[in-house]
C-alpha positions as a printed NumPy array, in Angstrom:
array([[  3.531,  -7.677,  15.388],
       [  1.312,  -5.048,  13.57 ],
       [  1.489,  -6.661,  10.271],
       [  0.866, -10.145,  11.632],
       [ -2.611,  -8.352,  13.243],
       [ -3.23 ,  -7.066,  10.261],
       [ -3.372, -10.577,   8.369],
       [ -5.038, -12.592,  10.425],
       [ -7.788,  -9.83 ,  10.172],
       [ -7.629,  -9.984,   6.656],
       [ -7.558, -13.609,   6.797],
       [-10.679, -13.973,   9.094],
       [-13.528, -13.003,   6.993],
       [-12.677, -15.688,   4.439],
       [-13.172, -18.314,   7.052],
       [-16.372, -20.255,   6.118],
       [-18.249, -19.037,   9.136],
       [-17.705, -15.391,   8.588],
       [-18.672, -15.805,   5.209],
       [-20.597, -12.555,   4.534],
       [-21.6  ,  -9.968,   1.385],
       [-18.675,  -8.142,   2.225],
       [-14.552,  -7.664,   0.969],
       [-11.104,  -7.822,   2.711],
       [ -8.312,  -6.562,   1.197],
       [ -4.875,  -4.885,   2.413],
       [ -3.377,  -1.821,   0.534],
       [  0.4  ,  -1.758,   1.048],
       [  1.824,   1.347,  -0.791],
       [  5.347,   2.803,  -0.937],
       [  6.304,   6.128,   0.021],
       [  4.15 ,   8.731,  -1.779],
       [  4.883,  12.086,  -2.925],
       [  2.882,  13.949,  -1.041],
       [  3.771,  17.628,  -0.161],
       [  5.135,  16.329,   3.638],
       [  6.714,  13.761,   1.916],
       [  8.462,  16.785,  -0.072],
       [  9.85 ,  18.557,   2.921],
       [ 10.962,  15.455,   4.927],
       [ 13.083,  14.657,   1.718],
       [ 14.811,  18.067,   2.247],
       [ 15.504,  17.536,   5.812],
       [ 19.474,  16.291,   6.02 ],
       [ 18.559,  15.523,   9.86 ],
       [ 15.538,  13.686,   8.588],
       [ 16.037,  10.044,  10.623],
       [ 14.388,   8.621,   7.219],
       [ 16.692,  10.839,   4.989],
       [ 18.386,   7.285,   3.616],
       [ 14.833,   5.174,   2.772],
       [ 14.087,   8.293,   1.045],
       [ 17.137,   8.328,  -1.404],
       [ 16.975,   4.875,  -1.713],
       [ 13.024,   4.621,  -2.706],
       [ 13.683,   7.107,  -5.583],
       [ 15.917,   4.152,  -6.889],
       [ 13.377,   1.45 ,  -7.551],
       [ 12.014,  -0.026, -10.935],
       [ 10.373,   3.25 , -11.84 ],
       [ 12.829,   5.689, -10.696],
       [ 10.308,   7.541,  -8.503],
       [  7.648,   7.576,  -6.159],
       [  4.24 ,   6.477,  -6.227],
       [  1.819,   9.817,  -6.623],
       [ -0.906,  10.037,  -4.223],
       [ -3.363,   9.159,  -7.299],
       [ -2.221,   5.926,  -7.928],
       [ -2.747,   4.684,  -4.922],
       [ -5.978,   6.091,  -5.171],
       [ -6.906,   4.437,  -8.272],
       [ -6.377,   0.925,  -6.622],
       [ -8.019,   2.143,  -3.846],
       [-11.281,   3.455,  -6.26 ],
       [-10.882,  -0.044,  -7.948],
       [-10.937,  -2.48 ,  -4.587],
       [-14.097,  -0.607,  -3.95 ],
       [-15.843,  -0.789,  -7.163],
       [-17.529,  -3.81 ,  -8.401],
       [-15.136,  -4.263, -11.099],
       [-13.057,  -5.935,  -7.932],
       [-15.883,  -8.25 ,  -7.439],
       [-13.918, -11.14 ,  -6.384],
       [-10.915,  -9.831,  -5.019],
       [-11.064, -10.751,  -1.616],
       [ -8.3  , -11.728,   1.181],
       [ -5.225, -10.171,  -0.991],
       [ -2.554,  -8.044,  -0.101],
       [ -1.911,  -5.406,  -2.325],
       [  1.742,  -4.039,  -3.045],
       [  2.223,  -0.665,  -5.036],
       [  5.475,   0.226,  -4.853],
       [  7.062,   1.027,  -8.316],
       [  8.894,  -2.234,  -8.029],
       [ 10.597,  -1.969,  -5.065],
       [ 10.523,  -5.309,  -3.86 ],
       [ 11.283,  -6.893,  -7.309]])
């Protein structure tokens, strides 16, 4: 139901009457290795123990760092993204290849 909100939001300012000077777009990263992300990993009684095994088995054999989601996120919001606008963005080393 979330996700469903969250494109019809995305979807609304590209209506003609919300037409406005400003940009919509959805970041949808994988798992990142963050330093919680770390311990969690570690945790045997961790409820996500399995996604976490089976992430570090996509294309790219690892997770996403916390910078590369930061570099799409530093490029949506420069004006080198100009007309990007109403996408859904998926950074996740391949996973759902």
């Amino acid at each position: 139901m979330a996700a469903t909100i969250i494109f019809v939001l995305l979807k609304l300012p590209q209506l003609p009457q919300y037409q406005l000077s400003y940009r919509c777009n959805v970041i949808c990263p994988s798992p990142v290795a963050t330093p919680s992300y770390s311990e969690r990993a570690q945790d045997l009684n961790d409820s996500d123990k399995t996604h976490i095994d089976y992430m570090r088995d996509t294309m790219i054999g690892r997770l996403a760092y916390p910078e590369e989601v930061a570099n799409l996120c530093v490029y949506l919001a420069s004006d080198e993204s100009s007309y990007h606008t109403g996408n859904v963005f998926t950074i996740d080393g391949g996973f759902c290849l």
